[in-house]
C-alpha positions as CSV (number, residue, x, y, z in Angstrom):
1,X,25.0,14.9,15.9
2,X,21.5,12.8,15.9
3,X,21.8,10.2,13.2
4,X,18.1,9.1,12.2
5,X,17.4,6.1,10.3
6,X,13.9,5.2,8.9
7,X,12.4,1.3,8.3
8,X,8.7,0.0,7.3
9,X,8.2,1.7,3.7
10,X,6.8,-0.3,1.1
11,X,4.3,-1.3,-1.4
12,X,0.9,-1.5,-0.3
13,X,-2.3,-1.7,-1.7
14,X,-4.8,1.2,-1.9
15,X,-6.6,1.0,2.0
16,X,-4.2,-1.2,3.4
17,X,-1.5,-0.3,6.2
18,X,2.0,0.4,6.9
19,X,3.9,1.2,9.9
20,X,7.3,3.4,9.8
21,X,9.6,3.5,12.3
22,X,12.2,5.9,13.1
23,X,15.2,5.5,15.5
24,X,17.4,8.3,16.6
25,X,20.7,7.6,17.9
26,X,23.9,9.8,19.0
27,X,25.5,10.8,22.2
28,X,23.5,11.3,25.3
29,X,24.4,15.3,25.5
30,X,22.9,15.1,21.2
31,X,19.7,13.2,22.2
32,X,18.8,14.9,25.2
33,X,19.3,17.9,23.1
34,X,15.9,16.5,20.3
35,X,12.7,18.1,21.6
36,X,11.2,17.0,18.3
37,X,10.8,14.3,16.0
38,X,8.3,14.0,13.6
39,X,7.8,12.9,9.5
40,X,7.5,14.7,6.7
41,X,6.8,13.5,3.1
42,X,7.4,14.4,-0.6
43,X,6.0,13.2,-3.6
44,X,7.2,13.5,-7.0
45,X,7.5,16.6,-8.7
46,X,6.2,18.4,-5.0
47,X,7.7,19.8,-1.9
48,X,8.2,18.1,1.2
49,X,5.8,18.4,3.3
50,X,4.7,18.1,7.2
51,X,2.8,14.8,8.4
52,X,2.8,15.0,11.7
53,X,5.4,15.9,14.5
54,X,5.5,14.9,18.5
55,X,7.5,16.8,21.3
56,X,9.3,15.0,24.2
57,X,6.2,15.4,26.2
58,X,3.7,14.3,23.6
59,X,2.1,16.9,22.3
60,X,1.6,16.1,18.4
61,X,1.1,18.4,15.4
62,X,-0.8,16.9,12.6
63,X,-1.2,18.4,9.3
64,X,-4.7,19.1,8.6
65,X,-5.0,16.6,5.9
66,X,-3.1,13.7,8.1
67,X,-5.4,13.7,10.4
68,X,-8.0,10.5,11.1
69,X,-5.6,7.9,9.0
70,X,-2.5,8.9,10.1
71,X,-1.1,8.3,14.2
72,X,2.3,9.0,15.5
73,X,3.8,7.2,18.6
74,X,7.2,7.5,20.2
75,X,8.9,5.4,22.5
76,X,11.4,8.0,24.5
77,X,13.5,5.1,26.2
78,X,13.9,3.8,22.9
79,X,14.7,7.2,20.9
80,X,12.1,6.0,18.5
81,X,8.5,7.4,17.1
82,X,6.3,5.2,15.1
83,X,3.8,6.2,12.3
84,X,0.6,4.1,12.0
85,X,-0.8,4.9,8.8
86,X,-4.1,3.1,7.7
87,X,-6.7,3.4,4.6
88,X,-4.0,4.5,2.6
89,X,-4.6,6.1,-0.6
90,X,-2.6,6.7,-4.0
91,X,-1.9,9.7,-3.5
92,X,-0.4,8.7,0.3
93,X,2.9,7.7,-2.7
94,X,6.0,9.6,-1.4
95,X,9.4,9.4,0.5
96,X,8.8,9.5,3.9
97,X,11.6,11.4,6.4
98,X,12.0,11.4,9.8
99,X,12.8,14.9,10.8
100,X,14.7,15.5,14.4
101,X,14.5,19.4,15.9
102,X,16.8,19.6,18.8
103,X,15.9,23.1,21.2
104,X,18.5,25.0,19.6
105,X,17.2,25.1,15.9
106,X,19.2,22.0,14.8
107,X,17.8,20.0,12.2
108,X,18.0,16.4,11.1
109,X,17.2,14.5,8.3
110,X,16.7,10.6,8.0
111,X,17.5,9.1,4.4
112,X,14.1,8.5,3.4
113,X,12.1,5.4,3.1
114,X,9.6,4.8,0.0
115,X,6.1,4.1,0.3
116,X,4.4,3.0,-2.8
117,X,0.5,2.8,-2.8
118,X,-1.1,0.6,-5.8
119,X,-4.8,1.7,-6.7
């Protein structure tokens, strides 16, 4: 089991910044076991959808409509990946989760962390 818990959500103004982090933590055998972690988002009344996603080695998937405002980091010593998002916009408003894809089709799911942006 990967447990993934989510910080950094917020309110922000329209074209300001926010920075989410994501920590994954479990046994070693679970961890070593994530080749993925990434964050998806959903708004109201709309499925969730892909951000952006980064394997072990770095190689990052970006929707096509994340792309230029949105950067993903991770931190493998730490478990963690980072989303930089900047020049946020209104309709940036959504749960943000942290999704964890192990190499044997496992999925997990943080809880969720709001981010509000005010026009």
């Amino acid at each position: 089991q990967v447990q993934l818990v989510e910080s950094g959500g917020g309110l922000v103004q329209a074209g300001g910044s926010l920075r989410l982090s994501c920590a994954a933590s479990g046994s070693p055998s679970s961890i070593n076991r994530v080749g993925w972690m990434g964050w998806y988002r959903q708004a109201p009344g709309k499925e969730r959808e892909l951000v952006v996603t980064i394997s072990k080695s770095g190689t990052t998937n970006y929707a096509e409509s994340m792309k230029g405002r949105f950067t993903i980091s991770s931190d493998n010593a730490k478990n963690t990946v980072y989303l930089q998002m900047n020049s946020l916009k209104s309709e940036d408003t959504a749960v943000y989760y942290c999704n964890a894809k192990t190499y044997y089709a496992d999925d997990y799911w943080g809880q969720g962390t709001q981010v509000t942006v005010s026009a």
